[in-house]
C-alpha positions in Angstrom: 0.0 0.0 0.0 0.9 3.5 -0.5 0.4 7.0 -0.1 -1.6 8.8 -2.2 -0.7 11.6 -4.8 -3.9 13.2 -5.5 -4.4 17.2 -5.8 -5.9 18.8 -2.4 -9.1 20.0 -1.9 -9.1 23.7 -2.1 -12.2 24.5 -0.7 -12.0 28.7 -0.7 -14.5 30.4 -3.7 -11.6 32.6 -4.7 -10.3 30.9 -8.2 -7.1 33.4 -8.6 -4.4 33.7 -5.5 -6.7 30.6 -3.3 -6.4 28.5 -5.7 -3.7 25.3 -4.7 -1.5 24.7 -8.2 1.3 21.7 -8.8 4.4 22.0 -8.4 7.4 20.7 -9.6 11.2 21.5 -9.4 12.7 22.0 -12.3 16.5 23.8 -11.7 17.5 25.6 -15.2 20.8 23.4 -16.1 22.8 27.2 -16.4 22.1 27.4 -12.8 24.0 24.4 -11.6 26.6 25.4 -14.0 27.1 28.5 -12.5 27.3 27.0 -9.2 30.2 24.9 -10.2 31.6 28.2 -11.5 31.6 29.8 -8.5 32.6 26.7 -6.5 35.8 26.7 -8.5 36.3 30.5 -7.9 36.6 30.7 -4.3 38.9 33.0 -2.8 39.8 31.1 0.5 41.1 33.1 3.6 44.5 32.2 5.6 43.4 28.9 8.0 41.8 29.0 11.7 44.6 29.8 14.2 42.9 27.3 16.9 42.6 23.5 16.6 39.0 22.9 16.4 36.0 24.7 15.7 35.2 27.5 17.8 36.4 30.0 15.1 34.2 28.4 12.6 34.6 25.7 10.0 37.7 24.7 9.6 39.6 25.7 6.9 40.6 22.4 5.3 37.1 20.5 6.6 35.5 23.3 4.1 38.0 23.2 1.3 37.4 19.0 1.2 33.1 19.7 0.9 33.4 22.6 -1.6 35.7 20.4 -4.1 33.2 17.3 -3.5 30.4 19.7 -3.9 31.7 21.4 -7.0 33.4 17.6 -8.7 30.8 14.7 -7.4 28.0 16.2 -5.5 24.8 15.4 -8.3 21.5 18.1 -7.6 19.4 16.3 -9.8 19.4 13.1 -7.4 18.0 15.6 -4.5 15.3 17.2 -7.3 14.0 13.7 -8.0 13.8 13.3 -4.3 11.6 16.7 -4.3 9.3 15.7 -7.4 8.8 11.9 -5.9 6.6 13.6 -4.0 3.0 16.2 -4.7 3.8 19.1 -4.4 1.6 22.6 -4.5 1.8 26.1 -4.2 -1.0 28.0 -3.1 -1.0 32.2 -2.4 -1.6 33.0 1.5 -1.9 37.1 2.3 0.5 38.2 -0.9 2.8 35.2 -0.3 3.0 32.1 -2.5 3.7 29.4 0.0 5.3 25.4 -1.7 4.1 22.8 0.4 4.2 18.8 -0.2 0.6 17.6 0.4 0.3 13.4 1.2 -2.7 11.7 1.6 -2.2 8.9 3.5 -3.7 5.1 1.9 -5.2 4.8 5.4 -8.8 5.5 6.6 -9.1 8.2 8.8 -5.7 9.6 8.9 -4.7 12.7 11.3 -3.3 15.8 9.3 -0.6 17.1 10.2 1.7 20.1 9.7 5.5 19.9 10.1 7.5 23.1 9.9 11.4 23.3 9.4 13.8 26.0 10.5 17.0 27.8 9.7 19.6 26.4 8.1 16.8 23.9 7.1 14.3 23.6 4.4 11.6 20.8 3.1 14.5 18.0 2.7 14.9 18.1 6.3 11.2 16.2 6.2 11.1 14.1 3.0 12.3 11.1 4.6 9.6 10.8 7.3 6.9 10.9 4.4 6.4 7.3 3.7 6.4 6.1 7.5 3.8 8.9 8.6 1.6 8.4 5.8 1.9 4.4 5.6 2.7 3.2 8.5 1.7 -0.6 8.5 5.0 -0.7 5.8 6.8 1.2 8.5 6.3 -0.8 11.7 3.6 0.8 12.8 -0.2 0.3 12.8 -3.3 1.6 10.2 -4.5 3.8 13.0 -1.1 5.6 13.1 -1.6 7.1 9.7 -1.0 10.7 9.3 -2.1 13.0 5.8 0.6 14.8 6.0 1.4 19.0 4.6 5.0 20.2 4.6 5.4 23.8 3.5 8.6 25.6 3.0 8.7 29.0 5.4 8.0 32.4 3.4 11.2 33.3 2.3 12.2 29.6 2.1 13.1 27.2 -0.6 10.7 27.5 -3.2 8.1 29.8 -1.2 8.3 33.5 -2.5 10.4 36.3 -0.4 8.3 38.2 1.6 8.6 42.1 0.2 7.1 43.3 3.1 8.2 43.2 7.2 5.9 41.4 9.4 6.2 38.0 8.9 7.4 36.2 12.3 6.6 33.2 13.3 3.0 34.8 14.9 2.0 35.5 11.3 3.4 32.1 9.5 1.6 30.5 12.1 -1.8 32.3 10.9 -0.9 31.4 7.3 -0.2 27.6 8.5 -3.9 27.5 9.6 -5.3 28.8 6.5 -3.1 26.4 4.4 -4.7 23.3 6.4 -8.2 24.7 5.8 -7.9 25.5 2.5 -6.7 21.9 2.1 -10.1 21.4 3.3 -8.9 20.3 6.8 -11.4 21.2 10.3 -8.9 19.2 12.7 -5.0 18.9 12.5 -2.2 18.7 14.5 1.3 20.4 14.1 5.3 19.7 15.1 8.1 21.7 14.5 11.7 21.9 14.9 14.1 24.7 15.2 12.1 28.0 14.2 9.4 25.6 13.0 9.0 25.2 16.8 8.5 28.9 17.3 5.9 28.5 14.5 3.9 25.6 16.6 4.1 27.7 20.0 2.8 30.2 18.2 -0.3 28.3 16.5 -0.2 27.2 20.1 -1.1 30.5 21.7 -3.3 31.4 18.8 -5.8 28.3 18.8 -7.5 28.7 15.8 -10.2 26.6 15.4 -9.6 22.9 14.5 -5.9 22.8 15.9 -6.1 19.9 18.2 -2.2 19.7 20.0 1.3 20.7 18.5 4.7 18.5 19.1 7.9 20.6 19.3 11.6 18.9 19.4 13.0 22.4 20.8 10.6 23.7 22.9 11.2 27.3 24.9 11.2 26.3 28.6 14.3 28.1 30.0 13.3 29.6 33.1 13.2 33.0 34.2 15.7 32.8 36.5 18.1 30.5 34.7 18.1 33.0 31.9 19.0 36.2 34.1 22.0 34.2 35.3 23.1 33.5 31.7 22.8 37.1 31.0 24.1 38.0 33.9 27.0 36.0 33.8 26.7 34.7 37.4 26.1 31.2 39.3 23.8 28.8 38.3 20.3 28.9 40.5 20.2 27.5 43.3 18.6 23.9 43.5 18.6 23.2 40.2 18.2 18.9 39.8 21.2 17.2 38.2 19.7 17.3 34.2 18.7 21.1 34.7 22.5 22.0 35.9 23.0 20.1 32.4 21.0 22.4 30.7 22.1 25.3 31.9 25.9 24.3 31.8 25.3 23.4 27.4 23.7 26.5 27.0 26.5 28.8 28.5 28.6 26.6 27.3 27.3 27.3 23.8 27.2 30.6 24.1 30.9 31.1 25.9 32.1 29.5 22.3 30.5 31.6 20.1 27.5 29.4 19.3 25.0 31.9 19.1 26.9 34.2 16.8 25.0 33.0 13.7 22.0 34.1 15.8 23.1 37.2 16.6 24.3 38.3 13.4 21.0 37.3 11.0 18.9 39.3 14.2 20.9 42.3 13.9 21.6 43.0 9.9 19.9 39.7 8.0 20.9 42.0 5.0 24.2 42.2 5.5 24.6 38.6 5.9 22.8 38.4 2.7 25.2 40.0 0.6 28.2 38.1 0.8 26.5 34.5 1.0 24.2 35.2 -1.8 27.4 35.7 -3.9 29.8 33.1 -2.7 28.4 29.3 -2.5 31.4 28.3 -0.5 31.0 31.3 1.8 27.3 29.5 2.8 28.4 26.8 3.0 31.1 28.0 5.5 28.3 30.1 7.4 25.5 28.0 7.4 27.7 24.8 8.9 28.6 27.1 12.2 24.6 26.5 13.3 25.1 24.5 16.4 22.4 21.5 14.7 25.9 20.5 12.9 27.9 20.7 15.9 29.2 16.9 15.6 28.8 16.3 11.6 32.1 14.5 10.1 31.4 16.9 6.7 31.1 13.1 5.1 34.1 11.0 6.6 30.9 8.5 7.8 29.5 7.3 5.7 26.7 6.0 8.3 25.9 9.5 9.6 22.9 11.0 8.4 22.4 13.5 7.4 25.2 12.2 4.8 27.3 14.4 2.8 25.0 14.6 -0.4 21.5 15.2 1.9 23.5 18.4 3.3 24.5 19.4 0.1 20.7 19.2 -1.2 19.8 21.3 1.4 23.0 23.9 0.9 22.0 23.7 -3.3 18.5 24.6 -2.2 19.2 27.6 -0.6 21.5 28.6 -3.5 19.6 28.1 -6.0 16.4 29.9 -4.5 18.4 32.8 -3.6 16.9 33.0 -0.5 20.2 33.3 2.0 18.9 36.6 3.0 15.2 36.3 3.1 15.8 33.2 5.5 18.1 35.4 7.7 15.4 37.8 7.9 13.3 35.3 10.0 15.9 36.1 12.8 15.3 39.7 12.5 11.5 39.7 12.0 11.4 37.7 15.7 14.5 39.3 17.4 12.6 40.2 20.5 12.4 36.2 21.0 15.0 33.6 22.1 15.1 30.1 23.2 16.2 31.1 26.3 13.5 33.9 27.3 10.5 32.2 28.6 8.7 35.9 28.7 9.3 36.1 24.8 7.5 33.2 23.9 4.6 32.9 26.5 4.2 29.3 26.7 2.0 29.3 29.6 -0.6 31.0 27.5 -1.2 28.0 25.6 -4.1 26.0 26.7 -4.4 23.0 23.8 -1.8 19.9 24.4 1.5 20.2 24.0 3.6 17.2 23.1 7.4 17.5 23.2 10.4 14.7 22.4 14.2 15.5 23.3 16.8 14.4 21.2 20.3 13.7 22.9 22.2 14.7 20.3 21.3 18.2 20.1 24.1 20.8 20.2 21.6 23.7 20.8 19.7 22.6 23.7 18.2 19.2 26.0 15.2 20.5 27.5 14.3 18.8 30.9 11.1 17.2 31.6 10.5 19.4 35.0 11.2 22.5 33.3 9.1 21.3 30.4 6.0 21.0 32.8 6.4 24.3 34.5 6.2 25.7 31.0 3.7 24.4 29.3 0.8 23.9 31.6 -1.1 21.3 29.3 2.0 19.4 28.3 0.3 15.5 27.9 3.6 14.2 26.7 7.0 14.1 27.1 9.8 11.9 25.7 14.0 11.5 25.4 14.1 9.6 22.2 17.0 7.0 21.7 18.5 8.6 18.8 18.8 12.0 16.8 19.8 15.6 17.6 18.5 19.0 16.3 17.3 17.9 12.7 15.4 14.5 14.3 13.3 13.8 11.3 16.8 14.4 8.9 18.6 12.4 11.4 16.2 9.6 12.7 13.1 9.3 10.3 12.3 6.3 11.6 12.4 7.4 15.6 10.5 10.7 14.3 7.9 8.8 12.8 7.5 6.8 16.2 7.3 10.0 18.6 5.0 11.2 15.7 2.8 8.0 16.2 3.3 8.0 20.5 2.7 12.1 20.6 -0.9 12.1 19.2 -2.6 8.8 19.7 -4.6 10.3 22.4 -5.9 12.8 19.9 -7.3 10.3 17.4 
């Protein structure tokens, strides 16, 4: 049995921007030539003066991905990855938003959302596709079975550039909720990742009718007082349990080595950033592998690690080839009075729906703990440390995604 490739149902009267069109990716070949061009142009600066990584990526680490990318790496494998799938576009308040839309073959099915983040895009979620919609071929049951919507942010991929400001995560999460309905959905559930889990706190505290509970692998639950000492500089809070200490020592940890200065920089002057990296391929490749989520990537040397070589390279091309370097940095600015660690910028306890959240040991950026997770989020009905995966789970572990998918919403069903 599988999924389903049918066009959605667009059930809005307006035939012009509401209407939901195909999609498919189609890179000009003068494109990818021009990448390789510019591959082979790089002007390279004088190497890191420090052993590891704390100045960025190293020197010879990049050189090694940049001649694989430019020699072996193959973009048309990664489009036929895209186009296996339906995919749409559809025109949400002056924005045209690309989104892969699978029915599942299963009766019943639970939609559901899944948003990415920065330096993510739609190939982050590809590989869970087949075990959320089909489960029963994926070890799970019939009554697992999700429809499943992935859109790429505004500003994203193959979604336009927003020529406007206002588009934080409040308003993508507005636009998210018209996408489902116009897809002719009353009830869904949503998960994100990264900024995608900005996106789900947000449909969280909005509640628009027919959002039943939202799943976030990075939730904001650093406490008030945990986040004045980080800023502050001084001693950890008193009576903190042994995995809180741990969360508070990784996140000034991260941010005594320069982890956060990615963040910082897109916040401040997104354009800026978008200048040089929207001219250089190798200088995005350099910039976007400082993001903590690749903290303990091999840039290839196993080949077991996933995301592998080639799947990071997709997701580099993509970017590239949409020109959207600096209308993805500007998501940083458009929700610069948020952070991960300030619980009064994203007002969890104002959500009253479900929350479900999953913790992934492997991420660089941050573990949340289960007692901070609870004083957060007032309605939290699940919680779980998964086995496996870090800060890209469903890139890294599609399979284990798929199960906290399954676990996370069964109660909702």
């Amino acid at each position: 049995m599988t999924a389903t490739i049918e066009p959605p149902v667009d059930t809005t009267q307006d035939a012009g921007t509401a209407a939901v069109r195909p999609f498919r990716v189609d890179v000009p070949q003068a494109d990818l030539d021009d990448l390789r061009r510019r591959l082979a142009a790089t002007r390279w600066p004088d190497q890191e003066t420090v052993p590891d990584r704390t100045q960025g990526a190293r020197l010879a680490d990049l050189q090694r991905l940049v001649e694989y990318w430019r020699t072996e790496y193959d973009w048309r494998r990664g489009e036929a990855q895209l186009n296996a799938w339906p995919q749409f576009m559809t025109t949400i308040d002056g924005v045209d938003v690309h989104f892969f839309h699978v029915r599942s073959p299963h009766e019943d099915a639970l939609p559901l959302v899944i948003s990415h983040g920065w330096p993510g895009s739609v190939f982050e979620q590809i590989k869970v596709i087949a075990p959320l919609t089909d489960p029963t071929a994926h070890g799970g049951r019939a009554e697992d079975a999700f429809d499943v919507v992935i859109p790429s942010l505004p500003g994203y991929g193959f979604s336009s550039r927003p020529t406007e400001t206002g588009w934080d995560v409040e308003r993508i999460g507005r636009t998210w909720d018209v996408l489902m309905k116009r897809l002719g959905y009353d009830r869904y559930v949503s998960q994100g990742g990264d900024w995608g889990a900005g996106v789900v706190e947000a449909m969280g505290r909005q509640a628009p009718d027919g959002l039943l509970a939202i799943h976030t692998n990075l939730p904001a639950v650093f406490p008030p007082e945990a986040a004045a000492a980080i800023a502050s500089g001084g001693p950890a809070p008193a009576g903190l349990s042994e995995k809180e200490q741990a969360a508070f020592d990784d996140v000034r940890r991260f941010l005594a080595t320069g982890g956060w200065g990615y963040y910082q920089m897109m916040t401040a002057r997104p354009q800026a950033v978008g200048y040089g990296l929207t001219d250089s391929p190798a200088g995005l490749a350099g910039w976007m592998l400082v993001h903590g989520g690749f903290g303990k990537w091999t840039y290839g040397e196993d080949p077991e690690q996933t995301p592998t070589v080639d799947e990071v390279l997709d997701n580099f091309s993509l970017h590239w080839l949409t020109n959207t370097v600096a209308s993805g940095a500007r998501l940083y600015w458009e929700n610069r009075e948020q952070s991960l660690i300030s619980a009064a910028g994203q007002r969890t306890d104002t959500i009253r729906m479900p929350v479900a959240i999953t913790v992934c040991p492997d991420d660089d950026l941050f573990r949340a703990p289960e007692t901070w997770a609870r004083r957060a989020f007032p309605t939290l009905v699940y919680f779980h440390e998964a086995e496996r995966g870090g800060h890209f789970p469903a890139w890294e572990e599609p399979q284990v995604f798929a199960e906290e998918m399954r676990a996370a919403f069964r109660s909702l069903r």
